[in-house]
PLY file of the C-alpha trace (Angstrom):
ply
format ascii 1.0
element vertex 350
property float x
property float y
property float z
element edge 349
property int vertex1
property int vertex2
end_header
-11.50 0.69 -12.87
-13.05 -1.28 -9.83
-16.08 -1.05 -7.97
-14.71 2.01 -5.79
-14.69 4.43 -8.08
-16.93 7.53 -8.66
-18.05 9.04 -12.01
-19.74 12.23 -12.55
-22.19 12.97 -15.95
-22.06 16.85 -16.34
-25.39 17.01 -18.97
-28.70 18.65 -18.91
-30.13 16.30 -21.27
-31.94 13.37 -19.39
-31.55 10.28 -22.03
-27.87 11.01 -22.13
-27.93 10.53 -18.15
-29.77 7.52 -18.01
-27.43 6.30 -20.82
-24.17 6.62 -19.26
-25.53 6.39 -15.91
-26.30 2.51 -17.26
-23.14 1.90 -18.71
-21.34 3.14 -15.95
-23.10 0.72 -13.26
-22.74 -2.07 -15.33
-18.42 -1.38 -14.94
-19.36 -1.40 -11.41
-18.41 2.13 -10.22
-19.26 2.78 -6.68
-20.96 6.35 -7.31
-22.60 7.99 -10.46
-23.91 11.33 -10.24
-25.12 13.53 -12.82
-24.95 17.53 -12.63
-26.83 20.33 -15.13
-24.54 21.01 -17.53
-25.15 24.99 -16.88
-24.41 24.58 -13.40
-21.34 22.41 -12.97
-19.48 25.51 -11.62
-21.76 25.11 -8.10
-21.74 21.86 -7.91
-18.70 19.74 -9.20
-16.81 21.05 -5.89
-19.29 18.82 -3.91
-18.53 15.57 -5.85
-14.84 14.31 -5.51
-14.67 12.02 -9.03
-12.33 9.65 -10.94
-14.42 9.70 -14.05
-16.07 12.97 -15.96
-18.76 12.12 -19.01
-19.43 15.31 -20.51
-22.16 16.06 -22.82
-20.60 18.41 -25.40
-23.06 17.92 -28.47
-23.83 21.59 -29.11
-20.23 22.26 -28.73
-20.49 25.04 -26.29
-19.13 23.77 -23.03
-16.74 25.93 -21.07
-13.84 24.25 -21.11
-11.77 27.43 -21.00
-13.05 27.27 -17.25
-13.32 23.84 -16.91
-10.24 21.83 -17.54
-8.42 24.91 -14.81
-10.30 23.55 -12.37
-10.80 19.78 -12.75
-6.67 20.27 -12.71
-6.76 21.75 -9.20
-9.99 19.56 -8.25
-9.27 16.11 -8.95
-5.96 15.60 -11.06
-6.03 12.01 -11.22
-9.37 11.83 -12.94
-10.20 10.71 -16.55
-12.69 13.03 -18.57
-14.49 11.62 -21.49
-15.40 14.21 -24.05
-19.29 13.27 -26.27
-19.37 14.97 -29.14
-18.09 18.13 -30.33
-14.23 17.98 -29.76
-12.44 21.21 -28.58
-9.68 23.63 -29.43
-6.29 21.49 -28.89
-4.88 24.06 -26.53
-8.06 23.80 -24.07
-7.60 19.84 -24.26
-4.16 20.17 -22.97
-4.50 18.88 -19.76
-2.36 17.07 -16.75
-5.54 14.44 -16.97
-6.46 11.57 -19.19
-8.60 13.11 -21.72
-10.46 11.56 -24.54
-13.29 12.39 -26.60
-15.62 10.73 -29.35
-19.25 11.33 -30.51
-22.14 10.29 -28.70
-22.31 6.35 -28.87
-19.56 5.41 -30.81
-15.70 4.30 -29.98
-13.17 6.49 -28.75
-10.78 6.72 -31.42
-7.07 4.68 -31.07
-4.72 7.63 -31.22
-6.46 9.48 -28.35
-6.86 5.97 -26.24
-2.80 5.35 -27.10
-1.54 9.10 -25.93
-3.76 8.70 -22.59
-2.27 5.00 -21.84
1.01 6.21 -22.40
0.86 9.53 -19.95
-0.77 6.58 -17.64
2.06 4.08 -17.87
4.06 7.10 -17.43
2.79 8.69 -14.63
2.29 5.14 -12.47
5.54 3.95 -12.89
7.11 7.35 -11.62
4.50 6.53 -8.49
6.09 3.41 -7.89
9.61 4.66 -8.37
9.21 7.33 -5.85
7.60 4.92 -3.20
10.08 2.72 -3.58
12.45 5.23 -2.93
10.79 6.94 -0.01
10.17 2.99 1.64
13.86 2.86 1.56
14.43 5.53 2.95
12.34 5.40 6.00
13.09 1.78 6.25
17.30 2.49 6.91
16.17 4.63 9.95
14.04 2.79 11.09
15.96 -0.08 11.17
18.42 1.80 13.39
16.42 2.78 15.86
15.19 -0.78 16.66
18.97 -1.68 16.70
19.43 0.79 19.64
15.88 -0.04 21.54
17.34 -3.69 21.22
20.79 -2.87 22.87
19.23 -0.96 25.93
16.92 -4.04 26.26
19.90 -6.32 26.66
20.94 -4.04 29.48
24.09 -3.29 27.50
24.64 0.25 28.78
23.11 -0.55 32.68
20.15 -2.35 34.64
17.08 -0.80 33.55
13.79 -0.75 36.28
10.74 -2.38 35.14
9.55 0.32 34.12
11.80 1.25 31.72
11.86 -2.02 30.30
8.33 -2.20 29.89
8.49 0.80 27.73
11.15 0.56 25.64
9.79 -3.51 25.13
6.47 -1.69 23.85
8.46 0.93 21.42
10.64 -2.45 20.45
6.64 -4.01 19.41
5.60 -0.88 17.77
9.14 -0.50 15.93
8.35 -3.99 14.05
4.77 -3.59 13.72
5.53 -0.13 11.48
8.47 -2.25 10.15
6.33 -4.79 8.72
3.61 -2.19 7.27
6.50 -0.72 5.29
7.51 -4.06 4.23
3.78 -5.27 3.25
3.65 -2.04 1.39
7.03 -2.39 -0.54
5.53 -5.55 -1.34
2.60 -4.86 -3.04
4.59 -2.07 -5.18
6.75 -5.21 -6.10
4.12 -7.28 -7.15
2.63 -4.33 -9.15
5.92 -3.90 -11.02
5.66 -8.16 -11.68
8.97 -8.25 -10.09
7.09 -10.56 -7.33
9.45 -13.35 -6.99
10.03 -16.29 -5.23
13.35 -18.04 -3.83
12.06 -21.94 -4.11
13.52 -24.31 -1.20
12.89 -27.12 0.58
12.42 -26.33 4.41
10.84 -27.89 7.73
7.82 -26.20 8.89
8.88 -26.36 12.26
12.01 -24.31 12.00
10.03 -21.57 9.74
7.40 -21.58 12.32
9.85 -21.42 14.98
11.55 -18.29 13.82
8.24 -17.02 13.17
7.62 -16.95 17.12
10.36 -15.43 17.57
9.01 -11.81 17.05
5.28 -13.00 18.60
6.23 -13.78 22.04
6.26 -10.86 23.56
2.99 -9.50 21.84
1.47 -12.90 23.18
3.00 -12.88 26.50
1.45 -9.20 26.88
-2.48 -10.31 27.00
-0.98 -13.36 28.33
-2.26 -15.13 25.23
-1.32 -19.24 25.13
-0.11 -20.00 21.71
0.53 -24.31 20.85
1.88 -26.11 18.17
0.43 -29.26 17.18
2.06 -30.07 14.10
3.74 -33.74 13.54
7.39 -33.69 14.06
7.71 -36.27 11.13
5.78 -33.25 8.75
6.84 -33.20 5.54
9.11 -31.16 4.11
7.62 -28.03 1.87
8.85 -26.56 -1.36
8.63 -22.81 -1.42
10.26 -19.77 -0.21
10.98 -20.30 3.56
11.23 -16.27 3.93
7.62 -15.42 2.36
5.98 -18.45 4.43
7.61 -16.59 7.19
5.75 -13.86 6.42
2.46 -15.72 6.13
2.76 -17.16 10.00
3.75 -13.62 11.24
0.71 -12.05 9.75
-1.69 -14.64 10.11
-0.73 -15.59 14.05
0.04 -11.80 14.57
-3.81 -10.89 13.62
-4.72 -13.55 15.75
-3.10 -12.15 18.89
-4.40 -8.21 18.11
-7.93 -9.73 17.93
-8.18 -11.89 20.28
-8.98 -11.07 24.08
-6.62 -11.91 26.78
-5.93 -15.44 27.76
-7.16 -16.71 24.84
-5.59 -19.91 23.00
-3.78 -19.98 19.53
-2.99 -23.17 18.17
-1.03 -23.76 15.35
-1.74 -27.20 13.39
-0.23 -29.31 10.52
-2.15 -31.62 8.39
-1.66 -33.42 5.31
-4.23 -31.88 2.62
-3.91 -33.92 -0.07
-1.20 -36.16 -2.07
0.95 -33.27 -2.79
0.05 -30.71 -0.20
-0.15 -29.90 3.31
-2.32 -27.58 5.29
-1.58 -25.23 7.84
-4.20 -23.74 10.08
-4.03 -20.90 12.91
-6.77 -21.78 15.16
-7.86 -19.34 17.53
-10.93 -19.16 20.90
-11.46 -15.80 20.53
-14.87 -13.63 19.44
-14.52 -14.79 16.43
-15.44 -12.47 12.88
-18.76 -12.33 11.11
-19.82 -14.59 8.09
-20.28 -11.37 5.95
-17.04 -10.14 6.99
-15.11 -13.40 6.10
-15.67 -13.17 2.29
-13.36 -9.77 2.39
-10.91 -9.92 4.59
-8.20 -11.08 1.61
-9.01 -7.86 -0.31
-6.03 -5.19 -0.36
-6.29 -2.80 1.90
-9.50 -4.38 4.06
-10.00 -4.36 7.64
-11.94 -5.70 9.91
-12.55 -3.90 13.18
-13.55 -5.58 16.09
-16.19 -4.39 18.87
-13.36 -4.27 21.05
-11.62 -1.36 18.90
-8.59 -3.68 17.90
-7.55 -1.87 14.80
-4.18 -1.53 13.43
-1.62 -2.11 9.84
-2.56 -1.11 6.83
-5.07 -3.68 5.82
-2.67 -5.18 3.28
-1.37 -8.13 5.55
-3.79 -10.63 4.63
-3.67 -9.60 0.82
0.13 -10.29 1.43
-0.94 -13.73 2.69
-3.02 -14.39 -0.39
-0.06 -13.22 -2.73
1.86 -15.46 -1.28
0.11 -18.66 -1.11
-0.94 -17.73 -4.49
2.62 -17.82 -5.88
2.94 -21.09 -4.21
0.24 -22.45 -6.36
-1.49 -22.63 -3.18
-4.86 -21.55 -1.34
-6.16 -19.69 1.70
-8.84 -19.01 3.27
-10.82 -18.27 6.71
-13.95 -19.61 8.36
-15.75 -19.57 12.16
-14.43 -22.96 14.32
-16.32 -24.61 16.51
-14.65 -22.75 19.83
-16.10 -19.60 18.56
-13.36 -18.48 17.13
-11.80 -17.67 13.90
-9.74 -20.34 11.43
-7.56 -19.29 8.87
-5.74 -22.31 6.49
-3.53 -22.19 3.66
-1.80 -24.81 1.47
1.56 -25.87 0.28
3.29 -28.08 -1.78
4.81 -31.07 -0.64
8.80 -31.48 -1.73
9.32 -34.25 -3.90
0 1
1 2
2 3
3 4
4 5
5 6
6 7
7 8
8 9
9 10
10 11
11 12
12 13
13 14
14 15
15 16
16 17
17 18
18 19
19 20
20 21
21 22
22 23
23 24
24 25
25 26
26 27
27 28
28 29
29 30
30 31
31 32
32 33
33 34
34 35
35 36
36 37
37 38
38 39
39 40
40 41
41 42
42 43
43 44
44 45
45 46
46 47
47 48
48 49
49 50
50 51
51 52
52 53
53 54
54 55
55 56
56 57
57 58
58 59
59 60
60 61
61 62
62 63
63 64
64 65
65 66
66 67
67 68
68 69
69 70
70 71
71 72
72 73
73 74
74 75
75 76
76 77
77 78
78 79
79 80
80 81
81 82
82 83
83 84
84 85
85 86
86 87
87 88
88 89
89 90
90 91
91 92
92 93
93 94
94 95
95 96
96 97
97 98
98 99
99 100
100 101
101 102
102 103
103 104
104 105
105 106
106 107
107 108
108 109
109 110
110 111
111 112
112 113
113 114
114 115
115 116
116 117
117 118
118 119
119 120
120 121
121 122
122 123
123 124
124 125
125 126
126 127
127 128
128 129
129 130
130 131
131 132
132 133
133 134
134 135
135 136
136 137
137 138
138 139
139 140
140 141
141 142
142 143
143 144
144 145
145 146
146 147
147 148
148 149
149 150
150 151
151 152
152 153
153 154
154 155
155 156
156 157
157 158
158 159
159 160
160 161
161 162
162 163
163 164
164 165
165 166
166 167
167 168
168 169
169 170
170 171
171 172
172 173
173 174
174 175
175 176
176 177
177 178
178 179
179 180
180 181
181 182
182 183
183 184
184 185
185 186
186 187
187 188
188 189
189 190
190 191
191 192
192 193
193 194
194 195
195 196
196 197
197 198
198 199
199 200
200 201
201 202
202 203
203 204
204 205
205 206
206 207
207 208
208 209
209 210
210 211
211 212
212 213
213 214
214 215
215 216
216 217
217 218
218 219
219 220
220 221
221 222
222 223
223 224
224 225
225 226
226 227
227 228
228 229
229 230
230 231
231 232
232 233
233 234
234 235
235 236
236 237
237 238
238 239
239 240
240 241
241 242
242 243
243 244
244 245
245 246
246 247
247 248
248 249
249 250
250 251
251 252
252 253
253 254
254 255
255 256
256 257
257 258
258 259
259 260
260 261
261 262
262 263
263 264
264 265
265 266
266 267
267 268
268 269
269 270
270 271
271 272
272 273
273 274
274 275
275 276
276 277
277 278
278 279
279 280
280 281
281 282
282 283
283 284
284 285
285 286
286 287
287 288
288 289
289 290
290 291
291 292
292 293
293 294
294 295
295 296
296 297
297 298
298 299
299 300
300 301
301 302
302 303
303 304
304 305
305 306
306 307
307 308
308 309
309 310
310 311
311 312
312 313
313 314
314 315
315 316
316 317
317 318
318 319
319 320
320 321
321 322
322 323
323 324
324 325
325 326
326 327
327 328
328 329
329 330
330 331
331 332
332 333
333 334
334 335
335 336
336 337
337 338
338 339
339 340
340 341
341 342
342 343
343 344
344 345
345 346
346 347
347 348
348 349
């Protein structure tokens, strides 16, 4: 479990507290807190958990109540039994349940059932997202086919109003389009069916198509965007479609942060003998030193003083993923225009 997680010790006796409480901050969850073991029906309501200790030495705890509403309360959670073990039937529960005596191991066979029912129960998770991504995706998809035709003027001359409004649905159309396909990646990668279709491609065209989908989000806050990449560049080995990816989120952020008439440049260097580097430069407020060091984690954002929120945090993890796979590196830092840089690397073709 990572560092966001909450645990909750249900115990009146204090050493058992501090001892749990110890071990439990030393796995790095988020939250510990400890209620009287003769008054957990008050209070557990109060304390949303992913992890239950219970203190069960005399062998009198009311599960009978209990395990009803930890069901109903938090489903997901894992509860940890110390010390007397109860009746099967009242361990029967939709949650991960093990139990052991005070201090030692949990035994295999109960560790085995609950990593099963796990395995289980996240893989039907990722089936059904999958699924329901699909799903809204085909729609989706549709729609932006028919903002697109009435954009071309297909069906008559639209005023400039309507243009300008159906050109901001065409914006927002992608923008969701993209958040279902950063999510539908990460439930890839969780499956390990992450994979990559190697090439070797110009930067320049990937860039190019890149752009494509940017102007009109740049053109809006009238936002300046350059190239200065080497037209004799060379050549990179990778997946031109994923690197895509990368420029879209990376100049995309760049443009939703930064204030109008800002610059964006866009520059190719050689990094070392078998890579090159690729940086998004941009002049706007730049983002804090503290803020820098988490801005790859899944589902992080950073918001602005100026309110520019938006996505579902996962874009720059996608980045990472990415580069990642391409045995490559990323990373951000402040420039010297005040701004924000973000670089990655990529293999040469041999």
């Amino acid at each position: 479990m990572n560092g966001n997680n909450t645990a909750l010790i249900i115990s009146k006796n204090d050493e058992f507290v501090v001892q749990y409480t110890t071990l439990l901050k030393l796995a790095q969850f988020r939250n510990v807190r400890n209620v009287e073991i003769d008054k957990w029906e008050k209070q557990v309501g109060n304390y949303p958990f992913d992890l239950c200790i219970l203190d069960n030495t005399d062998g009198k705890f009311q599960y009978e109540k209990f395990i009803p509403f930890v069901e109903n309360f938090a489903p997901h959670a894992f509860i940890i039994n110390v010390g007397h073990r109860p009746e099967e039937e009242l361990a029967q529960t939709g949650n991960f349940f093990f139990t052991g005596e005070n201090g030692e191991d949990i035994e295999l066979t109960s560790f085995l059932i609950n990593i099963n029912h796990f395995l289980k129960r996240a893989k039907s998770r990722l089936e059904l997202a999958a699924m329901l991504i699909h799903d809204i995706r085909s729609p989706l998809n549709s729609l932006i086919a028919y903002i697109e035709l009435l954009l071309n003027q297909t069906f008559g001359k639209l005023n400039e109003g309507q243009y300008n409004f159906l050109e901001k649905a065409m914006v927002l159309g992608d923008q969701t389009l993209d958040m279902l396909e950063d999510i539908n990646e990460i439930y890839r990668n969780e499956q390990y069916v992450f994979s990559l279709d190697l090439e070797t491609f110009s930067i320049h065209k990937v860039l190019d198509q890149a752009l494509v989908g940017l102007w009109i989000q740049a053109d809006s806050k009238e936002i300046q965007i350059k190239k200065s990449i080497p037209e004799d560049f060379p050549p990179v080995q990778g997946d031109a479609f994923q690197i895509q990816r990368v420029f879209t989120n990376l100049i995309g952020n760049a443009i939703r942060y930064c204030p109008r008439h800002s610059t964006i440049t866009i520059k190719g260097t050689i990094y070392s003998q078998n890579q090159v580097k690729l940086s998004i430069i941009d002049n706007g407020e730049g983002i804090p030193e503290e803020e820098l060091k988490k801005i790859f984690n899944r589902y992080y954002r950073y918001e602005d003083g100026g309110g520019a929120t938006g996505g579902t945090g996962l874009g720059l993890y996608i980045c990472k993923l990415i580069v990642k796979s391409h045995r490559g590196k990323i990373w951000a830092e402040k420039n010297e225009f005040g701004g924000s840089s973000f670089h990655f690397t990529l293999p040469i073709s041999k």
